[in-house]
Steps between C-alpha positions, in 0.01 A plus 500: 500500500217565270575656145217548242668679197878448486669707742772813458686415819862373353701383222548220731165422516535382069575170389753376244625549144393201343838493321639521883301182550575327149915567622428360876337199331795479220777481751321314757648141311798362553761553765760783485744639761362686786609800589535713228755246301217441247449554108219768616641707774853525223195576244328798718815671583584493100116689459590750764856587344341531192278767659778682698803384401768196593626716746293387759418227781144385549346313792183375531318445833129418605361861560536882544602504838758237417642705208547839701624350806771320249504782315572755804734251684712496233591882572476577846643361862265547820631827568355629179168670432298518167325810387186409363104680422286429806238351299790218375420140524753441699390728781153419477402187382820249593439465853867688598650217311751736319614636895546142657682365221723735385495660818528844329279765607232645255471908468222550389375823270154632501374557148191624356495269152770214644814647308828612695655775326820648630331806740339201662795253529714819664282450788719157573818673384726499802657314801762369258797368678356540823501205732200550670262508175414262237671565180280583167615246267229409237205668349221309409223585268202350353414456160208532450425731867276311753284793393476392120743811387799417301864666512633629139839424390669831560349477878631179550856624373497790723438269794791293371748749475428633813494203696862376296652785574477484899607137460188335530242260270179476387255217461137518329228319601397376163161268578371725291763612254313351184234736566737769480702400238164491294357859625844629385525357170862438625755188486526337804893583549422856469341540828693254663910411404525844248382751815752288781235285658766228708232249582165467331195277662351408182158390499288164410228438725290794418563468157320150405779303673359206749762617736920600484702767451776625418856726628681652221842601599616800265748572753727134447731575806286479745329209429774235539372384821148515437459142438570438881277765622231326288501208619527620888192675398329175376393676148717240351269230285618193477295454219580803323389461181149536595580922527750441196231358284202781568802761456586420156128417407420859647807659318470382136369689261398800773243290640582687816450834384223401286263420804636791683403714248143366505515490855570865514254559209204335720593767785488862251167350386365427807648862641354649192124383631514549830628881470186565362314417824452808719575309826843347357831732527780308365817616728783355284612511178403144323810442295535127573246203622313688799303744602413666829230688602239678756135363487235545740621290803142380596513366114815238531379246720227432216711567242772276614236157534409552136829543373787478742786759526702649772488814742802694461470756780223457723541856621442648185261207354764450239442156293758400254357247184801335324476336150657195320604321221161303530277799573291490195289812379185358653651447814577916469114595350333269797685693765483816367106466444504364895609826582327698299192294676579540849697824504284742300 
């Protein structure tokens, strides 16, 4: 694939903190006990407690499909189903993992900016106790959306309520949750463990991690056999402190938030330019790292060889451009003045 300027197709598409790098190399001497019995796993647990409490269990596995497949299977048997958006990642873009190994159906919600709210989850409100239908069990939401929106605290705790008081969880999606946490201006636990999130996928990779995440438990009791379910799902690292190390590297001193915060920056600047082109309408709000929009469809072919991003919705010629911690204001001005060139 040919790129000229530095593309706006993913936050996976960035490299690595250099103080990510500087930890892998630090703990990359000497032996120490595989998994998870290690100074550095014991240290990143301390650095998430210290974020959300010591009333938690953490887990760390390779990826984001590991950590909502551990997450969900925590909560649910096969004859469960899990409400989630219908633009969730894992409907879309995990290849029916969540289905074949939980075995749970999903119910899916069509939204118009990714966010379930209650009218919408009512849709998947019923069949309960009925044999011949798969029983709602967990909500899952995604923080940030898939469509760059981000859920405030008093929607979350709605959501929460709700889904508590018809005896059922709720797990967020959190790849993106830094991004969210720094749009809000918020503490992390108030949009997680403070609202009634149960499970939380909490987010590296995107974030200037080389790879790992992580499952935050807020709900304790129903994690006690997640160490099993782990390993059956082969997310357990032998060599664990490899995720340990980037975690606390990535956690100290708000490093995390810190190149969200740029990251989401780098996207209201870039929004803020290409507004002004005639031929751009931005169709969501920009409150975290990306931006989607409709541009001339004959445009994105050329567009995309110069600086490479993705199409969205095809139908629509919808492209989505996502920022990162190591999108630099340059990066922004070239693409912005490639648009201006080709699309005015």
């Amino acid at each position: 694939l040919f790129m000229g300027l530095r593309g706006f197709g993913s936050d996976n598409f960035s490299g690595v903190l250099p103080e990510v790098f500087k930890a892998l190399e630090e703990s990359a001497f000497g032996h120490q006990h595989s998994y998870g019995e290690d100074k550095y796993t014991e240290k990143a647990i301390e650095d998430f407690k210290q974020i959300f409490g010591d009333d938690i269990d953490v887990y760390f596995v390779y990826n984001g499909t590991g950590a909502n497949i551990l997450s969900l299977s925590a909560f649910t048997h096969s004859y469960n189903a899990i409400i989630c958006a219908e633009t969730a990642h894992i409907n879309v873009d995990e290849c029916g993992a969540i289905e074949k190994q939980t075995g749970s159906k999903l119910l899916t919600v069509p939204t118009f900016d990714g966010k379930l709210s209650l009218g919408l989850i009512h849709n998947h409100m019923h069949g309960f106790d009925d044999q011949h239908h798969a029983q709602p069990k967990i909500i899952s939401l995604t923080q940030c959306t898939e469509l760059g929106t981000v859920y405030t605290h008093d929607e979350l705790k709605e959501i929460c309520d709700f889904a508590h008081a018809h005896d059922m969880y709720v797990h967020m999606d959190g790849a993106r949750l830094a991004n969210a946490v720094a749009y809000l201006g918020c503490t992390p636990a108030s949009i997680t463990k403070e609202v009634g999130i149960d499970v939380l996928s909490f987010g590296g990779t995107k974030n200037g991690m080389m790879f790992g995440e992580a499952v935050v438990f807020f709900n304790t009791t129903m994690s006690k056999e997640v160490k099993y379910i782990r390993k059956q799902l082969m997310q357990l690292h032998s060599k664990s402190r490899f995720i340990a190390a980037q975690f606390s590297a990535v956690l100290k001193d708000n490093l995390w938030l810190k190149s969200a915060a740029h990251a989401n920056a780098m996207a209201q600047k870039l929004a803020n330019a290409a507004e002004q082109i005639p031929s751009v309408s931005i169709t969501q709000k920009v409150e975290a790292n990306e931006i989607f929009a409709i541009i001339p469809r004959e445009k994105i072919t050329k567009l995309q060889n110069e600086c490479f991003f993705y199409v969205w919705d095809e139908d629509a010629a919808e492209v989505r451009w996502v920022c990162s911690f190591d999108t630099t204001e340059n990066d922004v001005i070239e693409f912005a003045n490639l648009l201006r060139q080709e699309l005015c």
